[in-house]
Each structure stands twice: as structure tokens, then as C-alpha cells.
N, C-alpha and C positions, 0 to 999 in steps of 0.2 A: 497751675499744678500745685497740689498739696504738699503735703510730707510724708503722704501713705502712695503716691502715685510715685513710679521711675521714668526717667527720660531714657529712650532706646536711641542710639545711635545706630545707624546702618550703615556699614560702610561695603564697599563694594574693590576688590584687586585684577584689575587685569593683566592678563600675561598675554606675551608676544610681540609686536611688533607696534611702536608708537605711533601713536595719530599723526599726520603729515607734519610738517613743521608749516610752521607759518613766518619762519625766518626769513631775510633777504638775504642775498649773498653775504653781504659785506656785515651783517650782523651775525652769519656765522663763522664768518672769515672772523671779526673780533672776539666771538667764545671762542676759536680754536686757537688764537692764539692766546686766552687767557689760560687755556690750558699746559700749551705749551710752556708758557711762562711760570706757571705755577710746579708744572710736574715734566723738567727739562729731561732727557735720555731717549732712549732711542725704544721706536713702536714696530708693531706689526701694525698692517690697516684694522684688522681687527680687534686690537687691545684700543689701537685710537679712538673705533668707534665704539667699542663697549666705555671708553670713557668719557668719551663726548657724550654721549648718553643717558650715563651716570650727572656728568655735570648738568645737561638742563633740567634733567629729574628732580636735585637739589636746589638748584635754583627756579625751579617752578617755570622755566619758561620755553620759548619755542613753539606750543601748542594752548587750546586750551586746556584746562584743565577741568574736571567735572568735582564738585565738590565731594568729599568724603570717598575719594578712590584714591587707590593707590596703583601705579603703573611698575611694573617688570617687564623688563626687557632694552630691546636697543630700536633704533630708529632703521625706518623700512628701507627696503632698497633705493627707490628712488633719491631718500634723500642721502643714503649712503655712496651713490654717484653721485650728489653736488659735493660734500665733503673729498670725496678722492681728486674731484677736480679743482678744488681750493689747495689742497694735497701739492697736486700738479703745481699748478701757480705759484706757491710757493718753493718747491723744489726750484724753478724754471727762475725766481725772484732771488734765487739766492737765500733765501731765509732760512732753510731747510735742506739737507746733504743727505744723498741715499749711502747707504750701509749702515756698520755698527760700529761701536766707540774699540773695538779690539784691532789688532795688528793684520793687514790685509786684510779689512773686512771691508 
């Protein structure tokens, strides 16, 4: 390429719902608790998985990734049933208490 020619990048965004994960359990059992650890208080399932989802987006992992896209969104249903049940296990492990940090919550 010259100096009178330009290089076009193409880039491509998709929105909606993420490619499947290719996680195993216990590899998202360790992002969510890296999450937890990083960004402690208290969730709704659906802030946890708009965050969990935020985090493998930033961390590029989980799925593949296609070069030059960029992904919006949160992760599909299915895998948002292995999360709610990792969720569970933890509740059930102790590691994690249902309510809120306020008085009678």
C-alpha cells in the first residue's frame, strides 16, 4: 500500500443476546466469584447478569469472539439458567445470603 492509498477497516456491532458460552461450570463459578469479589453488595439476578456479562465482554472471554465486532448485550437464557444455578449453590454453600444489607431486609 502506498501513501495515496487508505486502509478501510470494517467493523461489524452486534446487539442482543451473546453467542453460547463455552464456559464450564466451575470456570464460571470462578468469574462470578471474581465478580463478587471485585464489586461486593447486594444484586438483583438481573444486574448480576448484566454484570457478568459486561465482565466477559471486557475480558474477551467465555465465547469466541469474531474479529473487528463488537457485542451488546447480556448472555442468552440458557446460560443465564447455569448462572442462577451457580447462584443457588452458592446461596445453599453459604457464600452468598438472600436479602438486602438494610434492617429487616
Amino acid at each position: 500500500m502506498n501513501s495515496t492509498q487508505s486502509k478501510f477497516m470494517v467493523s461489524n456491532t452486534i446487539h442482543g443476546d451473546l453467542p453460547t458460552l463455552t464456559l464450564s461450570t466451575e470456570e464460571m463459578t470462578e468469574q462470578i466469584y471474581a465478580i463478587f469479589k471485585a464489586h461486593p453488595g447486594s444484586y438483583y439476578f438481573t444486574s448480576l447478569v448484566a454484570t457478568f456479562s459486561d465482565h466477559l465482554l471486557n475480558q474477551q472471554i467465555g465465547f469466541s469472539y469474531a474479529s473487528n465486532t463488537t457485542y451488546v448485550g447480556i448472555i442468552h437464557y440458557g446460560d443465564q439458567a447455569r448462572v442462577r444455578e451457580i447462584v443457588w449453590d452458592m446461596i445453599i454453600s453459604r457464600y452468598l445470603t438472600m436479602g438486602g444489607h438494610g434492617h429487616n431486609e
